[in-house]
N, C-alpha and C positions, 0 to 999 in steps of 0.2 A: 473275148474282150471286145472284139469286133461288134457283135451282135449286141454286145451293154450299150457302146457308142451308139448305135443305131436305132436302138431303142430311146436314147434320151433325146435323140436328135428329132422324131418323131414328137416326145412327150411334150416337145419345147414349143410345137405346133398350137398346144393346147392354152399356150400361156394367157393370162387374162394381164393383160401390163395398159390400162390405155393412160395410165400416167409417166414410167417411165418410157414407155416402149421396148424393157430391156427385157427380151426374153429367154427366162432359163426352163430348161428341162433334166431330168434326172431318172436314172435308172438305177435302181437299187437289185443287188444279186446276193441272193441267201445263199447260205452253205448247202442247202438241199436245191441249189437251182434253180428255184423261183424268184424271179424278176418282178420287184413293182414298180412302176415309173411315178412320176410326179412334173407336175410345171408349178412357175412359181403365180401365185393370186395377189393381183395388188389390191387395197382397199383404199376409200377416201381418207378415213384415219391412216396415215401412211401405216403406226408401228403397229398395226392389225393383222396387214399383208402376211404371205405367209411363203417361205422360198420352196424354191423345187425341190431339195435335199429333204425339205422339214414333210414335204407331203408323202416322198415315196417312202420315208421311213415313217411317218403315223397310220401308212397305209398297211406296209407291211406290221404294225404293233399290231394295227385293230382286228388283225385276223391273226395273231397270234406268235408270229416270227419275234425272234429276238437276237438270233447270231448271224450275222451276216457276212459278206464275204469281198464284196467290192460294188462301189457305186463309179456312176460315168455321169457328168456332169456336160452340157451342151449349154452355150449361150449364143445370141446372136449379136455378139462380139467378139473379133481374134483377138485382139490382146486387152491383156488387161484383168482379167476376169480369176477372181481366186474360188473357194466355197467359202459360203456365208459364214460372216465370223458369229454368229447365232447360233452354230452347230458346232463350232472347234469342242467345246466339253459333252453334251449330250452324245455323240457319235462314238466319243469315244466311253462311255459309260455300259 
Protein backbone atom coordinates (compact mmCIF):
# COMPACT_ATOMS: atom_id res chain seq x y z
CA UNK A 1 0.00 0.00 0.00
CA UNK A 2 2.95 2.13 0.75
CA UNK A 3 4.22 2.06 -2.74
CA UNK A 4 0.14 2.83 -4.19
CA UNK A 5 0.71 6.10 -1.90
CA UNK A 6 3.91 6.78 -3.45
CA UNK A 7 3.00 6.36 -6.78
CA UNK A 8 -0.06 8.71 -6.66
CA UNK A 9 2.10 11.26 -4.86
CA UNK A 10 4.45 11.21 -7.81
CA UNK A 11 1.24 11.17 -10.40
CA UNK A 12 0.04 14.28 -8.72
CA UNK A 13 3.35 16.07 -10.06
CA UNK A 14 1.89 15.68 -13.31
CA UNK A 15 -1.37 17.65 -12.72
CA UNK A 16 -2.39 20.13 -15.24
CA UNK A 17 -4.55 22.51 -12.63
CA UNK A 18 -3.63 26.24 -13.79
CA UNK A 19 -7.16 27.20 -12.82
CA UNK A 20 -7.67 25.72 -9.60
CA UNK A 21 -4.32 25.03 -8.62
CA UNK A 22 -5.75 21.93 -6.82
CA UNK A 23 -3.65 19.12 -7.45
CA UNK A 24 -4.62 15.38 -7.52
CA UNK A 25 -3.05 12.23 -8.32
CA UNK A 26 -4.02 8.64 -8.42
CA UNK A 27 -2.75 5.25 -8.40
CA UNK A 28 -4.89 2.53 -9.53
CA UNK A 29 -3.64 -1.40 -8.42
CA UNK A 30 -5.17 -4.26 -10.33
CA UNK A 31 -5.63 -7.69 -9.06
CA UNK A 32 -2.74 -8.90 -11.17
CA UNK A 33 -0.57 -6.02 -9.72
CA UNK A 34 -0.35 -3.51 -12.18
CA UNK A 35 -0.38 -0.04 -11.18
CA UNK A 36 -1.79 2.87 -13.53
CA UNK A 37 -1.54 6.33 -12.17
CA UNK A 38 -3.39 9.21 -13.25
CA UNK A 39 -3.42 13.38 -12.27
CA UNK A 40 -6.30 15.24 -12.55
CA UNK A 41 -6.64 17.75 -16.30
CA UNK A 42 -8.30 20.94 -15.90
CA UNK A 43 -9.85 22.45 -18.95
CA UNK A 44 -11.38 26.17 -19.71
CA UNK A 45 -14.84 24.61 -20.06
CA UNK A 46 -14.45 23.70 -16.28
CA UNK A 47 -17.13 20.28 -16.79
CA UNK A 48 -14.57 19.01 -19.61
CA UNK A 49 -11.76 18.63 -16.99
CA UNK A 50 -11.10 15.29 -16.01
CA UNK A 51 -9.98 13.93 -12.15
CA UNK A 52 -7.16 11.76 -11.35
CA UNK A 53 -9.37 8.63 -10.27
CA UNK A 54 -11.17 9.09 -13.87
CA UNK A 55 -7.74 8.90 -15.74
CA UNK A 56 -5.89 6.06 -13.88
CA UNK A 57 -9.01 4.03 -14.40
CA UNK A 58 -9.61 4.88 -18.43
CA UNK A 59 -6.07 4.16 -18.38
CA UNK A 60 -6.13 0.98 -16.97
CA UNK A 61 -9.83 0.11 -19.37
CA UNK A 62 -7.85 1.20 -22.60
CA UNK A 63 -5.42 -1.62 -22.34
CA UNK A 64 -7.81 -3.90 -21.13
CA UNK A 65 -8.01 -4.28 -17.20
CA UNK A 66 -11.28 -4.43 -15.59
CA UNK A 67 -10.88 -5.79 -11.86
CA UNK A 68 -9.12 -3.90 -9.73
CA UNK A 69 -8.05 -4.07 -6.35
CA UNK A 70 -7.22 -0.73 -4.70
CA UNK A 71 -6.55 2.94 -5.66
CA UNK A 72 -4.57 5.76 -3.52
CA UNK A 73 -5.52 8.98 -4.02
CA UNK A 74 -2.89 12.13 -3.26
CA UNK A 75 -3.96 15.91 -3.17
CA UNK A 76 -2.23 18.89 -2.39
CA UNK A 77 -4.37 19.50 0.37
CA UNK A 78 -4.44 17.81 4.03
CA UNK A 79 -7.83 18.10 4.77
CA UNK A 80 -10.66 18.38 3.30
CA UNK A 81 -10.36 16.21 0.27
CA UNK A 82 -12.79 13.17 -0.41
CA UNK A 83 -12.86 11.21 -4.30
CA UNK A 84 -14.62 12.84 -6.86
CA UNK A 85 -18.18 12.44 -6.51
CA UNK A 86 -18.07 11.81 -10.43
CA UNK A 87 -16.77 8.21 -9.69
CA UNK A 88 -18.87 7.15 -6.44
CA UNK A 89 -21.27 4.79 -9.28
CA UNK A 90 -18.70 4.10 -12.21
CA UNK A 91 -15.96 2.56 -9.65
CA UNK A 92 -18.12 0.67 -8.30
CA UNK A 93 -19.68 -0.89 -11.60
Amino acid sequence: MKELIRNSLEARKFAYCPYSKFRVGAALLTHDGTVFTGCNVENACFNLGICAERTAISKAVSEGYRDFKAIAIASSVLTGMCICPNLTVPMWR
